[in-house]
N, C-alpha and C positions, 0 to 999 in steps of 0.2 A: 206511708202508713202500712202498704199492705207487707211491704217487706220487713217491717218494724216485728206485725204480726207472726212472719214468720220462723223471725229467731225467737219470741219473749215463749209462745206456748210448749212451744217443746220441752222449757226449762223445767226443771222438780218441782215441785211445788214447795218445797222449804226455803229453796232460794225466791220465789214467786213470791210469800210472806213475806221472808227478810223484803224485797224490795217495795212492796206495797206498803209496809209499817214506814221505811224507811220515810216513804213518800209522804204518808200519813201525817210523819214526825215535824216535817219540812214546811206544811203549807199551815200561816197562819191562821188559816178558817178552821181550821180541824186540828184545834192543837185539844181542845174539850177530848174529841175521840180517844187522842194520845193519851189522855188520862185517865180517861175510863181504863184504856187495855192494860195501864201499869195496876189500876187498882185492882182489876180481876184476877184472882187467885186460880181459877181451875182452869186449869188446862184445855182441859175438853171445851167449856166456853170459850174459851178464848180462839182456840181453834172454829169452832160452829159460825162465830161471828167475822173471825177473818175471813174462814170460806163463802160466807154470805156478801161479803163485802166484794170477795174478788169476783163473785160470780155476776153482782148487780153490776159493776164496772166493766168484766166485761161480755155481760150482754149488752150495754150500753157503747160500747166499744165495736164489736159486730152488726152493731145497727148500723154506727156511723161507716164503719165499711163500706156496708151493703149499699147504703146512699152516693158513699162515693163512687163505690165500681156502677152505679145505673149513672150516675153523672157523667162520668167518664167516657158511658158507651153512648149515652146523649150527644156529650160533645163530640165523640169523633163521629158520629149520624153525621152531624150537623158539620162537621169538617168537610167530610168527604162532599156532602151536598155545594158547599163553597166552594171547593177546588173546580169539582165539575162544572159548575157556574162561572167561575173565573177563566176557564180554560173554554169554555163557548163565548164569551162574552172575549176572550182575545183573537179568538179564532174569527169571530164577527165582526170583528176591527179591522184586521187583516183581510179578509175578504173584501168589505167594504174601501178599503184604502188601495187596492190591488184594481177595484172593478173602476176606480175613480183614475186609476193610472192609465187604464188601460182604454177608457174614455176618452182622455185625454191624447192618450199616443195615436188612437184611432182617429179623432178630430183633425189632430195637428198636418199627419200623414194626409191624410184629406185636403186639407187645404194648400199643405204645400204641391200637394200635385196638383191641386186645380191653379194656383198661381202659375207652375211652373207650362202649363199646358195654355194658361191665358197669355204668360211672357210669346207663347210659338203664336199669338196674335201677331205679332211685330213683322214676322218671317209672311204670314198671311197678307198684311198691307203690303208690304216691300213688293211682293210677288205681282200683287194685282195693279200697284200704281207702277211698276217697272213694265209692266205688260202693255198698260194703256197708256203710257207717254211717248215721246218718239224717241227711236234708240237711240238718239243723239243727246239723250239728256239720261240714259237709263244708272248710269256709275253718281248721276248728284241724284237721283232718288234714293238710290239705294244708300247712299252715305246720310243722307236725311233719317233716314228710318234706323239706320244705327246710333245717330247722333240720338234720337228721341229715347230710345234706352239709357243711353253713356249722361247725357245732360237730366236727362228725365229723372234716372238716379239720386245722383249727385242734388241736384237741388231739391229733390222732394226728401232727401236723409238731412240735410244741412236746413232747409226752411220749412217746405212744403209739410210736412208731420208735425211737426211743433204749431201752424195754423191752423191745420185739420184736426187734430183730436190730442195737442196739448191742452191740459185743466184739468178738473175732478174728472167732469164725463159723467157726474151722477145728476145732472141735472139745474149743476148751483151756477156753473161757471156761464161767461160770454156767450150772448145767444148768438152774437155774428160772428165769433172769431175765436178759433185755438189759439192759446200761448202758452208754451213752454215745451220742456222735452224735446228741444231743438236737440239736432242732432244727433238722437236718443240716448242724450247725455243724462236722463233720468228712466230709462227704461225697466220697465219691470217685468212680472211674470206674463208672458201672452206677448209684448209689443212686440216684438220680433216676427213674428209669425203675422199678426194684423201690418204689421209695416210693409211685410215683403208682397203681399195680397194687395194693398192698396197703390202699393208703387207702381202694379203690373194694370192699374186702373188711369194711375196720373198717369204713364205712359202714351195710353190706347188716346188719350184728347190730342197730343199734340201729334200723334202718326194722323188721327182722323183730319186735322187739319193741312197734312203735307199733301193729300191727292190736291185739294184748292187750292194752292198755292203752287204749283208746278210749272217745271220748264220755265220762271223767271224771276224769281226769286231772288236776290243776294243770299250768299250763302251764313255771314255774317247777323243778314236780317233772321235767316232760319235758325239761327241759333239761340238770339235775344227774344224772339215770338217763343219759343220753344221753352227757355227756361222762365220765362215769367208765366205761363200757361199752365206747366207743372209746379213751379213755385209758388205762386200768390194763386192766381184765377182760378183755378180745380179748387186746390186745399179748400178756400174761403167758402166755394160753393159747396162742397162735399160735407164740412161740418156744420151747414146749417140743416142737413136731412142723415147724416148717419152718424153724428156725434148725440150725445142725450143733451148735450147744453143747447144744441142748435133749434133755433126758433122752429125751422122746419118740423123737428123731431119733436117738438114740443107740443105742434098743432096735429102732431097725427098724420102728418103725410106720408101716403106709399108709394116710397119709390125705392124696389127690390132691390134691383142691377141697375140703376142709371139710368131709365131712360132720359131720365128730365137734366139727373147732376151731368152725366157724360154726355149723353148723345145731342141733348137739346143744347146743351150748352155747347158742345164743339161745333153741331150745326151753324149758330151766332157765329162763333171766331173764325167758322168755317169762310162764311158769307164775307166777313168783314175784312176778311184778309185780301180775297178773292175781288172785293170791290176797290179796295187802294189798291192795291197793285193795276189794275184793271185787266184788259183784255188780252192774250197774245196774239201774238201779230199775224196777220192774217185771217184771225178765228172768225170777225168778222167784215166781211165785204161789201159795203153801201148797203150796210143795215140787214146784212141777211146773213143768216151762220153758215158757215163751211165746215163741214167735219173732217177733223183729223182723226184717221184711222188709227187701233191702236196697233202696236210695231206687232206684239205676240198674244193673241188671244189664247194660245194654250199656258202660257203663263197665266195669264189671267183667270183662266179657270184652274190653275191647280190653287193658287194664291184662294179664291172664295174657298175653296175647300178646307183649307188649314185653316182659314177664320171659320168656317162651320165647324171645326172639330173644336176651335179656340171659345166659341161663341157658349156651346154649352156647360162646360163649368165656369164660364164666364158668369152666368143668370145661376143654373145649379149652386155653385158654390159660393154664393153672396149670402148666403145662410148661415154660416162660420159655422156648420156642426150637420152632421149625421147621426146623431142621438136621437131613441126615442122617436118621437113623432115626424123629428126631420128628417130620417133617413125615407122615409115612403115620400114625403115633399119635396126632397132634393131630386128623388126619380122624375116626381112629377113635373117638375120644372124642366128637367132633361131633354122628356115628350114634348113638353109644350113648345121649349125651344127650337127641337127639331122640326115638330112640324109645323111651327110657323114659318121656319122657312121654306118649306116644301109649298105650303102654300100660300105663301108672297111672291115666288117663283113661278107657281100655275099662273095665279092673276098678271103677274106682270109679260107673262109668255101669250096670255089672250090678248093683250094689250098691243104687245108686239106686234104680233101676225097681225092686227086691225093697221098698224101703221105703217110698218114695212111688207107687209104680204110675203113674209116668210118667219121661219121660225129664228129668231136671232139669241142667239150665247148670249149678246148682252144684257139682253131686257131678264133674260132666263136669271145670269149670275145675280145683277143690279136684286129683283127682284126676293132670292133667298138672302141677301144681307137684311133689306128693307124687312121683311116678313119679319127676321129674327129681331131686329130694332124696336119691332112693335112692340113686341113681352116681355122688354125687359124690366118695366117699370110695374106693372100687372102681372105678370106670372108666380105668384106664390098667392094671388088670388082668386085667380077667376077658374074656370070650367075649360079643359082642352079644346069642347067643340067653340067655346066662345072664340079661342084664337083660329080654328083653323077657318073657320064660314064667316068670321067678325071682323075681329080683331089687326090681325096680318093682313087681309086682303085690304083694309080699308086702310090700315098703316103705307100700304104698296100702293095704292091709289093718289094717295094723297102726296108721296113722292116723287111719283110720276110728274103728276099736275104742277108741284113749285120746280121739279125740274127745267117743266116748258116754261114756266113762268120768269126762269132767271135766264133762259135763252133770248124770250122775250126782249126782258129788260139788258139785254145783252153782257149780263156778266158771265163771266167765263172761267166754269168750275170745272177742270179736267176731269174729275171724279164723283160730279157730282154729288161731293161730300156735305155740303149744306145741305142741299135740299132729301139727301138719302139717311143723315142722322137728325135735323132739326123735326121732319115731317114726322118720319114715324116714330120719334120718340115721346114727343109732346101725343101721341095719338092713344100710346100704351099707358101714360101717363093720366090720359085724362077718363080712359076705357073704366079705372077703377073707379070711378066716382058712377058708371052706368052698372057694373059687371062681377062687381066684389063681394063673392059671395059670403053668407053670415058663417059659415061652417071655417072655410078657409081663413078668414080674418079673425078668429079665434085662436085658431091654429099658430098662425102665425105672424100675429101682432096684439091682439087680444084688445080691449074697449077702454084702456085707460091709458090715454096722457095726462100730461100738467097741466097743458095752457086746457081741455076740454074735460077736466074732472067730472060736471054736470052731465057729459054727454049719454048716453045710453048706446046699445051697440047696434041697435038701430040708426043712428047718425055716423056711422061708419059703412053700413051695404050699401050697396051698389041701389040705384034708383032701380032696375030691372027686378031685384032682390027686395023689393019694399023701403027701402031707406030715405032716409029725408032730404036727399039732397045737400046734405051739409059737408059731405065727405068729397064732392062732387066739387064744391066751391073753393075747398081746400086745397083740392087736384090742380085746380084754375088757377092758384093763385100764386102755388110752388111753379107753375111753368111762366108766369108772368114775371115772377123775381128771378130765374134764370135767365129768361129773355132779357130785360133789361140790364143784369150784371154782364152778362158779356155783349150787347151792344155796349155799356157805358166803355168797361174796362179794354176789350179790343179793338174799340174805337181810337181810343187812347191809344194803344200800343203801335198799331198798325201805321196811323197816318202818320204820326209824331214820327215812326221812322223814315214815312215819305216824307216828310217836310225838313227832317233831317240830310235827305239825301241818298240815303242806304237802302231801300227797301228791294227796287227791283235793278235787274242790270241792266245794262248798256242793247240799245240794237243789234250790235255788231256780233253782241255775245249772244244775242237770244239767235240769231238767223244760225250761227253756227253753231251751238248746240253747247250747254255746258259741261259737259262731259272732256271737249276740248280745250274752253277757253277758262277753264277752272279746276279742272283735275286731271290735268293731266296729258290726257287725248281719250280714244273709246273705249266703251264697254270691252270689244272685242273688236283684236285687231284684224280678225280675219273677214271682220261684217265689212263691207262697203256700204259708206253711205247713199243712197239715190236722190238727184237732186227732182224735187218735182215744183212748179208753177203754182204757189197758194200764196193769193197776195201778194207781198212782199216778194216771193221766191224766195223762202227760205228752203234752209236743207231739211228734207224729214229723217 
């Protein structure tokens, strides 16, 4: 239009008439006018009323202009407003997709390094249980503690994962049992990353069970204990407290890092391996224990070491995230972890010197595992002072006591592994139902499951913390069904191998060490064996 405008005005005005008559002529509503102008004779008239005509058309013409050129500057207002709007509104998309990436890349990196730092758990057990057995068996522990990787593996990718957190996972599926995503033949976004974390978990049960079982074993038997433990036994236990289908998770039970699914439980398998097989030979003599010294106690102290460095993102990194509110939590568990074991180690070092009337490495080492096993089940709840004066100490007390206890009943645990993961695990475990405070279980589990909709989050604190004791029963009741799954299942496993025939080996191979009568010959060939008078007179 406006360009229309500015070719028609420039025109003469006679050709301006010829076309407006023309126009005139054309449209059926004003054919009357057309008659009127044939019938007017004067010129002058005729002229006065064309010009009137062209001049009310176009003022009528300039108006609508006028409207359009202010429409026009409306609409591009209103353009530019859009674009601007469109172009923060992708820019905010971007940004937000970008910070979700980088969440994510942050998370993921997180976890794979605290898996890859809990795998140097592995290198930690080898160390401590090669140190405390006699060198004459040091090359079949150590192939033990590589086989629980290699076998550990292998069946928890092929079985173990598919029973642990194969199903929805939203709450619908099997409260006792994962299935599917065997062999994460249905893997999706995240399973890879959660897979490799949890495998470095199934591992850690069947090394905790190689110190109790040592020096006589079949090596055969360590292999079948080893993958059904990783395969069926863990998985089973593990999805019914960190699966959302699982009963456990359903009733609100806190257990952070294991102490109840891993440690209480390998305790059991620990025990139960440790009682069919029974005693080795010599350990003890008309009812009275003889100690066997271990070959290298500075192995032995570097080994706790790498499980102390292994230990802390072990509990830290059970969190699957450093986002937001978990990055300060994940610190705080780090502290707690350390220094539970710092002091499970003082207490167990008083202890010490009360018994042996000297300051002994082992009650020292023994003690910072114990400490650390305390927290692992309570540590994203409680208060640091509660582990370091509470918590750890009485965890370390109390593994102490079933230590002497299985001395007593004379079973014969090289490592001490039952009673150093059953005690203070079950101890961390049950601390939450006294210890848990309301700030922290908000934090980091919040007041609502399935099966306790009803509950208030008062029925979740710790009884110390006002709570009703309900959270407390719950703690008692998730260590009760650990307790009996692995008496029932490693009951099963273990004897049925002795009654098979396969479990432990021969006399002739325990006096002479299997390092020689199984693999090969020694550790090293430069050691000489020393033969000393224990028992039997075997070689140590």
């Amino acid at each position: 239009l406006l360009s229309c405008r500015r070719r028609i005005f420039p025109m003469k005005v006679g050709m301006a008439l010829s076309v407006f008559k023309v126009v005139l002529l054309s449209g059926s509503g004003l054919m009357g006018v057309a008659s009127n102008l044939n019938a007017i004779d004067d010129k002058a008239a005729l002229r006065t009323t064309v010009h009137d005509l062209v001049r009310f058309e176009t003022q009528k013409f300039m108006e609508r202009e006028t409207q359009l050129e202010l429409r026009i500057k409306e609409l591009e207002s209103q353009l530019g407003i859009d674009r601007r709007r469109l172009l923060f509104v992708d820019m905010a998309t971007k940004l937000d997709k970008a910070k979700e990436e980088l969440n994510v890349s942050i998370d993921t990196t997180w976890i794979l390094t605290a898996g890859l730092i809990c795998f140097f758990l592995q290198a930690g057990f080898g160390m401590l249980e090669a140190g405390t057995v006699r060198f004459k068996n040091t090359k079949n522990i150590m192939l033990k503690n590589i086989m629980d990787a290699v076998v550990g593996g292998l069946v928890y990718y092929i079985l173990g994962w598919g029973l642990a957190y194969g199903g929805p996972g939203d709450g619908t599926g099997n409260e006792f049992s994962g299935w599917g995503n065997f062999a994460l033949a249905h893997a999706k976004e995240g399973d890879y990353l959660a897979f490799f974390f949890q495998y470095v978990f199934a591992a850690t049960i069947a090394t905790i069970v190689s110190g109790a079982v040592a020096e006589r074993i079949q090596f055969r038997a360590y292999m079948i204990y080893s993958a059904v433990l990783t395969g069926i036994v863990y998985p089973i236990a593990s999805h019914w407290i960190w699966s959302s289908d699982g009963f456990l998770n359903k009733l609100g039970v806190i257990d952070y890092a294991g102490g109840g699914a891993v440690h209480a439980l390998s305790g059991v398998a620990a025990l139960m391996g440790a009682v069919a097989l029974g005693a080795r030979r010599g350990r003890f003599v008309d009812g009275k224990p003889v100690e066997f010294p271990p070959s290298d106690a500075g192995m032995m102290a570097l080994g706790v070491f790498i499980l102390w460095f292994g230990f802390i993102p072990f509990n830290a990194g059970s969190g699957i995230s450093v986002k937001g509110a978990m990055a300060d939590q994940t610190a705080r568990i780090a502290v707690i972890t350390t220094l539970g074991g710092c002091a499970g180690s003082i207490t167990a070092m008083a202890v010490g010197y009360a018994v042996k009337k000297h300051a002994s490495i082992e009650y020292a080492m023994n003690g910072v595992l114990a400490g650390m096993v305390s927290v692992c089940s309570c540590c994203a709840v409680v208060n640091v002072w509660h582990v370091v004066f509470v918590i750890s100490p009485l965890g370390t007390l109390v593994f102490l006591a079933l230590q002497t206890l299985a001395i007593r009943l004379q079973i014969d645990d090289p490592l001490g592994a039952s009673a150093l993961h059953y005690g203070p695990g079950l101890v961390g475990l049950i601390a939450v139902g006294f210890f848990a405070t309301p700030t922290y279980i908000e934090e980091a589990y919040g007041c609502k499951f399935q099966f306790r909709e009803n509950d208030t989050c008062d029925d979740f604190k710790g009884i110390f913390f006002g709570g009703s004791g309900k959270q407390l029963g719950y703690q008692l009741l998730a260590g009760v069904c650990w307790t009996v799954w692995g008496l029932v299942t490693c009951s099963i496993l273990f004897f049925s191998m002795k009654f098979a025939g396969i479990l432990r080996v021969s006399e002739e191979d325990e006096d002479k060490g299997l390092d020689i009568t199984h693999h090969g010959g020694p550790c090293s060939p430069t050691k000489v064996y020393a033969e000393e008078r224990v028992g039997g007179g075997q070689l140590i």
